[in-house]
N, C-alpha and C positions, 0 to 999 in steps of 0.2 A: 518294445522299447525303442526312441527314437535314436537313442545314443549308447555305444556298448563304452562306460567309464573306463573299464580297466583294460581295453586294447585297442580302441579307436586309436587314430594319430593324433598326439596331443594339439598340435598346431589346429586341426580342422576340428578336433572337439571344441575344441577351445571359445573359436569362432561361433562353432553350432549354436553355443549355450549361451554365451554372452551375448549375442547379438538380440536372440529374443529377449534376453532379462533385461539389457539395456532397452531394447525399445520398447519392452512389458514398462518399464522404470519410467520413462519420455511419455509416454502416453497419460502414465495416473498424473507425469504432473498437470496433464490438462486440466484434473479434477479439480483441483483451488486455482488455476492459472485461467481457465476458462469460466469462473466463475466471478473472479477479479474482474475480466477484462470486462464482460459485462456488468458488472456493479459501477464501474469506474466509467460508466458512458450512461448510467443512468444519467436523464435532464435535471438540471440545477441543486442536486446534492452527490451529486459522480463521486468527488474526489474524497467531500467527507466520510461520505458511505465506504469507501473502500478502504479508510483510516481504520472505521471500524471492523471492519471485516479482516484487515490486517495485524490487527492484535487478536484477533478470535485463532487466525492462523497458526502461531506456535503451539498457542492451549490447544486446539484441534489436535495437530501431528504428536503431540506429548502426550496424547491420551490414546490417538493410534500406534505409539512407540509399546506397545505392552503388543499387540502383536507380532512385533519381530521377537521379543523378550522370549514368545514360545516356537513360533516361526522358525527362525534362525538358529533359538538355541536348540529346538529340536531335528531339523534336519538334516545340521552335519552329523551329529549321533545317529541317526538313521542311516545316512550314506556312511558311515564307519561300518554299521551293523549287516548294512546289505556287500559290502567290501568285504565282509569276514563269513558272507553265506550263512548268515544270523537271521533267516526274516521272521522268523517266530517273535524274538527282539524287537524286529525294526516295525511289528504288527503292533507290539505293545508300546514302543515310544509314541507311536500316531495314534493312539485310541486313549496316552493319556495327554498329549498335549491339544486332540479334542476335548477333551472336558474342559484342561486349564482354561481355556478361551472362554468357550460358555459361559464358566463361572466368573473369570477374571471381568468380562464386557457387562454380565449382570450389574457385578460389585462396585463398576467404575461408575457407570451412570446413578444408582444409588447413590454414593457418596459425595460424587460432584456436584448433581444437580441443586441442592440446596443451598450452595453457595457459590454459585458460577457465575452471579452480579457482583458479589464482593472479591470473586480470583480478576475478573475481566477490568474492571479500576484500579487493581493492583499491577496489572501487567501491563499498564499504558493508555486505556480509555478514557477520554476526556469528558466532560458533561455533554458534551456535542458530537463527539464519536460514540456515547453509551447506548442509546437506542439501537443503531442501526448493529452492535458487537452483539446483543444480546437477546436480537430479532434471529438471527446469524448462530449461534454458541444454541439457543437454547433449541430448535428443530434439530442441530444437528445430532446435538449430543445424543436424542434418541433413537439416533441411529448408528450408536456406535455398534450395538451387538454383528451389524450387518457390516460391516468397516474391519471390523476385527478379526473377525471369520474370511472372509474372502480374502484380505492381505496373505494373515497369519497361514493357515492353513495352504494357500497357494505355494507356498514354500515348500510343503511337499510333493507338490505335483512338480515341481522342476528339479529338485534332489531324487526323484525317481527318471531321471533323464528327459521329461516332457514339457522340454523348455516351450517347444512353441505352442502346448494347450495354455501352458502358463502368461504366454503373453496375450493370446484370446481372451482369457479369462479376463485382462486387467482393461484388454480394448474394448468387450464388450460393455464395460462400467462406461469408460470415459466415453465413446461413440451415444449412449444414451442419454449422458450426462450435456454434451456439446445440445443436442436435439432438445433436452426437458427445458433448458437454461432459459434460453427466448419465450420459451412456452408460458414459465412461470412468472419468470422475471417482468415480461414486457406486458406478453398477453393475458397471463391474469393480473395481471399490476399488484403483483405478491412481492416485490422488491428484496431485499435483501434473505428476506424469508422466504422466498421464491428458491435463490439458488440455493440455500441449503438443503430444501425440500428436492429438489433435482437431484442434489448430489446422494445424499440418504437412499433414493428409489435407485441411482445408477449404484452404488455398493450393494443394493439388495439384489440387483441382478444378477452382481459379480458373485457375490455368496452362494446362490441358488448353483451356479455353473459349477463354482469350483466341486461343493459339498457334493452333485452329482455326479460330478467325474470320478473324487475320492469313495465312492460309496459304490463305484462302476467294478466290474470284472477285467476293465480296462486295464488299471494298473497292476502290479507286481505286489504291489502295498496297499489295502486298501480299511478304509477306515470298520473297526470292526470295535463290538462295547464289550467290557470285561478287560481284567487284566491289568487293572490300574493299582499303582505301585506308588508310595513316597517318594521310596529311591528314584526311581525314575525321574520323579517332578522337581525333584530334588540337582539333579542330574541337570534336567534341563535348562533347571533357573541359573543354574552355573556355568554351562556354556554361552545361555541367550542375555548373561547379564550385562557381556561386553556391547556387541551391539546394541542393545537395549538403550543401555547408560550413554552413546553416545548419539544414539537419535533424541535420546529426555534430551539430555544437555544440551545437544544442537541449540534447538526448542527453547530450553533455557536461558541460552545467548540472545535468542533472538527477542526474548520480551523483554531480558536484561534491557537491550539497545532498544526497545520502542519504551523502556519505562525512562530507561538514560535522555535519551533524546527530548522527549516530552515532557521531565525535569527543566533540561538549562535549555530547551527553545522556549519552554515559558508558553503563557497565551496567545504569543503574538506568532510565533515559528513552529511549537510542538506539533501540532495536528500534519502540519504541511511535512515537516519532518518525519513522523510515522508517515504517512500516504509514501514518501520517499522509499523509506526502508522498506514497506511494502512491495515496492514496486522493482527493488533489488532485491528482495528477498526473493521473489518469483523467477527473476534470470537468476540468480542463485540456485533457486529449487532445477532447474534445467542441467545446468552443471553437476550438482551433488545426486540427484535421483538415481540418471542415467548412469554415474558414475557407481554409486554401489549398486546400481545393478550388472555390472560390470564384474566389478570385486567379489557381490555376494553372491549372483547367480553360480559362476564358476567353485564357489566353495565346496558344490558334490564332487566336481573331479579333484580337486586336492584333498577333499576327507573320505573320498571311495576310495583313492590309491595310496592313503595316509593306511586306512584298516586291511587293503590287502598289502603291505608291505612294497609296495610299486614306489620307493621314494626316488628313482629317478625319475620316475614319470612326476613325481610332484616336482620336483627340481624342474624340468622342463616347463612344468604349465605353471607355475610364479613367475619364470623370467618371461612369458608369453603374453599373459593375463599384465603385467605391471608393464609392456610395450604397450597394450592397448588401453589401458588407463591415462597413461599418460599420451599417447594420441589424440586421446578425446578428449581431455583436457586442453590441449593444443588447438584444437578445432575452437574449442569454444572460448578460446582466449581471444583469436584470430576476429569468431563472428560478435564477441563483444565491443568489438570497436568499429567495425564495419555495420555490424546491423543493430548495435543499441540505441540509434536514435529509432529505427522502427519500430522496434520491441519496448520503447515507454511510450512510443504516442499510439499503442493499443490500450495503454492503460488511462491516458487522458491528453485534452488536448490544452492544459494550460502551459504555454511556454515556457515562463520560470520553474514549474514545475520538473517541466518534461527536462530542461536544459542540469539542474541538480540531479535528477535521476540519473540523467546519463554521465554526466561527471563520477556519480558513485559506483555506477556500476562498472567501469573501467578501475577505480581503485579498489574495488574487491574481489577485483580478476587481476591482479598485479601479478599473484604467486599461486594460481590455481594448474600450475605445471606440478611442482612440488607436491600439491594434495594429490593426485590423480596415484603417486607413490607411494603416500599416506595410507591412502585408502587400500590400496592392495598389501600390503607390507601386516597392517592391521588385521584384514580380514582373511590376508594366508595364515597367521596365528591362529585367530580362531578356529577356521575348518579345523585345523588337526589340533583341537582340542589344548595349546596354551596361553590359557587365559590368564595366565599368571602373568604372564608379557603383554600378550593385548591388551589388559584393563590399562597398567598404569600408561602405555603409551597413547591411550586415548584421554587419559582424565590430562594428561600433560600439556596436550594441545588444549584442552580446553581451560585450563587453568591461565596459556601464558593470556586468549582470547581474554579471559576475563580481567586479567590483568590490565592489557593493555585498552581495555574501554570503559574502566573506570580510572585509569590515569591519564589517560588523551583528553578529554574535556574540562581537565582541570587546566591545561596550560593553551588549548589551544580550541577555539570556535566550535559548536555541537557538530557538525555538518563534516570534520576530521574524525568523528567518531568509527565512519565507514574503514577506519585503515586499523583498525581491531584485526578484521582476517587476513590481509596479506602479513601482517606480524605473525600471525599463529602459522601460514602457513607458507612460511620460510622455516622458521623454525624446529617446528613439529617432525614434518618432515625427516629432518638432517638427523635429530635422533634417534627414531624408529627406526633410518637404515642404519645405522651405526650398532643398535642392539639385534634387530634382525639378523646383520652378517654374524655377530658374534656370537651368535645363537642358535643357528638353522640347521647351521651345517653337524652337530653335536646332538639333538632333538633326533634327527633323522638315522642316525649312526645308531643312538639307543632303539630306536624301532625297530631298527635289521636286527638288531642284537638280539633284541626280546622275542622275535617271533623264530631266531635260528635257534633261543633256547630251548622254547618249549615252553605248554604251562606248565 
């Protein structure tokens, strides 16, 4: 094992683990950011094509959000199981939240696919962005089972301490994905169905690696058939529903505002407006990725030392894990204003374009200090298994978000719409730490209590 959870020094595990999940995290955003940026230079349809491809984006990531759902929710119960010297357990969480996937990536493509032209015009595609969305959405979608498997499941490879096969795992996708892109896109002149077919073959890579490592004598934990329980799946769906619910919603928000947008700019603005949000959305994906992989990577040392009863060690690595949250947040508030005029003229070179892009993207890095706390406050809940706390303080922030971007374009120009998330996350924020402290410290007390009782 690369990492001993329950005695290393938390400060340097800390680093161990988050550094690869964070750069595991920065890397896949290459996988729709390096696909954008090529779309978006395609010759004399760049900017509408990547309109369309930018409303395919949320629907995309909403339908890879069920792999965190088993991912996530199964991992920390596994790092609780192997914390308590349970692997018998922690054999059986991983052998059933293997099937969940299987089955759940069957069932999504199934269901979707028969109406993926009438969800893509509901969530913002115009008559002139629907080709290129649905050239895009329909190659990809058949590759979710390969999307699903290599996310979800890599989640156990790094809650078994092996953070850095996990961040291999996610670089070997994206390094192949950067390579097919040109290949498809230009050289076979497969255009927007070009990159989806890249991106599909670079997840099928990642899948292949992960399912070999997990099936390896390598790990401590390794995927094994039999043993599948209700309770379990049951079990899982309740701890992976927090995360879950707030990667859908993200997703949610985000077609919300290409459906909003595309609304009150009308014929004359919408399309130019999505291409915008797309292109914030994407310095956004950079900020939010690496950030829960930050948050989430780290969640096996708070739910390994949550199950062996080590809560000062968890005490120590939230206040460690929410310094470096909030550092990198900091960084990238810094290179939002300094290199956001670079980071939109990869996406295209129309000037007015390029000059609202960057405008937006400064106003939706207003309060991305604040989230970086969010995000850790959240997903130290989770790990140690209270989701009773974590859910409503994620539906919170997403509620005031909703809020405030269906009441912003009633009084003031579409293009104000972008200041939805520095609202949410000012405020979000401020509550989470507010219930958190009142919380923590009470949670952690009954823990010591119960395991000096005895079962």
């Amino acid at each position: 094992m690369e990492n001993d959870l329950g005695r290393d020094d938390i400060g340097r595990l800390v680093w161990r683990i988050a550094i690869p999940s964070m750069l595991a995290q920065f890397v896949s955003v290459l996988y729709s950011i390096v696909d954008r940026i090529y779309i978006g230079n395609i010759p004399k349809v760049g900017d509408i094509a990547l309109a369309g491809v930018g409303v395919c984006g949320p629907v995309v990531t909403l339908v890879g959000s069920v792999a965190f759902l088993v991912g996530i929710g199964g991992s920390p119960l596994m790092s609780i199981s192997m914390g308590e010297k349970n692997m018998r357990y922690a054999e059986r969480i991983l052998a059933n939240c293997f099937l969940m996937l299987c089955v759940l990536s069957a069932v999504l493509v199934a269901v979707i696919f028969p109406f993926r032209g009438q969800m893509l015009m509901m969530f913002g595609a115009s008559q002139t962005t629907y080709p290129y969305a649905i050239a895009y959405f329909t190659t990809y979608l058949l590759g979710t089972p390969f999307a699903l498997l290599s996310t979800g499941m890599n989640q156990f490879i790094i809650c078994q301490g092996f953070a850095k096969i996990g961040m291999i795992s996610v670089m070997l996708g994206a390094v192949l994905n950067i390579a097919l892109d040109p290949l498809f896109i230009f050289g076979l002149n497969m255009g927007v169905q070009g990159g989806a077919l890249a991106t599909v073959l670079s997840q099928l890579g990642s899948c292949i690696f992960v399912l070999a490592f997990l099936f390896s004598k390598r790990v401590p934990v390794r995927i094994r058939f039999g043993g599948y329980r209700f309770s379990i799946m049951r079990q899982v769906l309740k701890v992976g529903f927090t995360p879950f619910i707030i990667i859908a919603i993200d997703n949610v928000m985000i077609i919300a505002m290409n459906a909003v947008l595309q609304h009150y700019g009308g014929a004359e603005q919408g399309d130019m407006l999505v291409t915008t949000a797309t292109i914030v959305q994407s310095f956004m994906l950079v900020v939010t990725m690496p950030l829960g992989g930050i948050s989430g990577g780290t969640q096996t040392i708070l739910g390994f030392n949550y199950g062996a009863c080590n809560t000062q060690r968890v005490r120590q690595a939230v206040r460690r894990i929410a310094w470096m949250c909030v550092g990198y947040t900091g960084v990238l508030f810094v290179l939002a204003r300094l290199a956001g005029p670079l980071f939109v003229r990869l996406f295209t070179q129309d000037p007015s374009l390029a000059e609202l892009s960057y405008r937006s993207i400064k106003i939706c890095t207003l309060a991305i200090l604040p989230l970086g706390l969010q995000y850790e406050l959240v997903d130290s809940l989770t790990a140690i298994g209270q989701v009773r706390l974590s859910l409503p303080l994620s539906f919170f922030r997403k509620l005031v978000y909703f809020a405030a971007l269906f009441i912003l374009p009633l009084f003031l120009a579409p293009q104000y719409i972008f200041f939805a998330e520095p609202i949410s996350d000012l405020i979000s924020p401020a509550v989470s730490l507010f219930v958190f402290r009142r919380n923590i410290g009470l949670i952690l007390r009954r823990r010591e209590e119960m395991v000096r009782s005895g079962p």
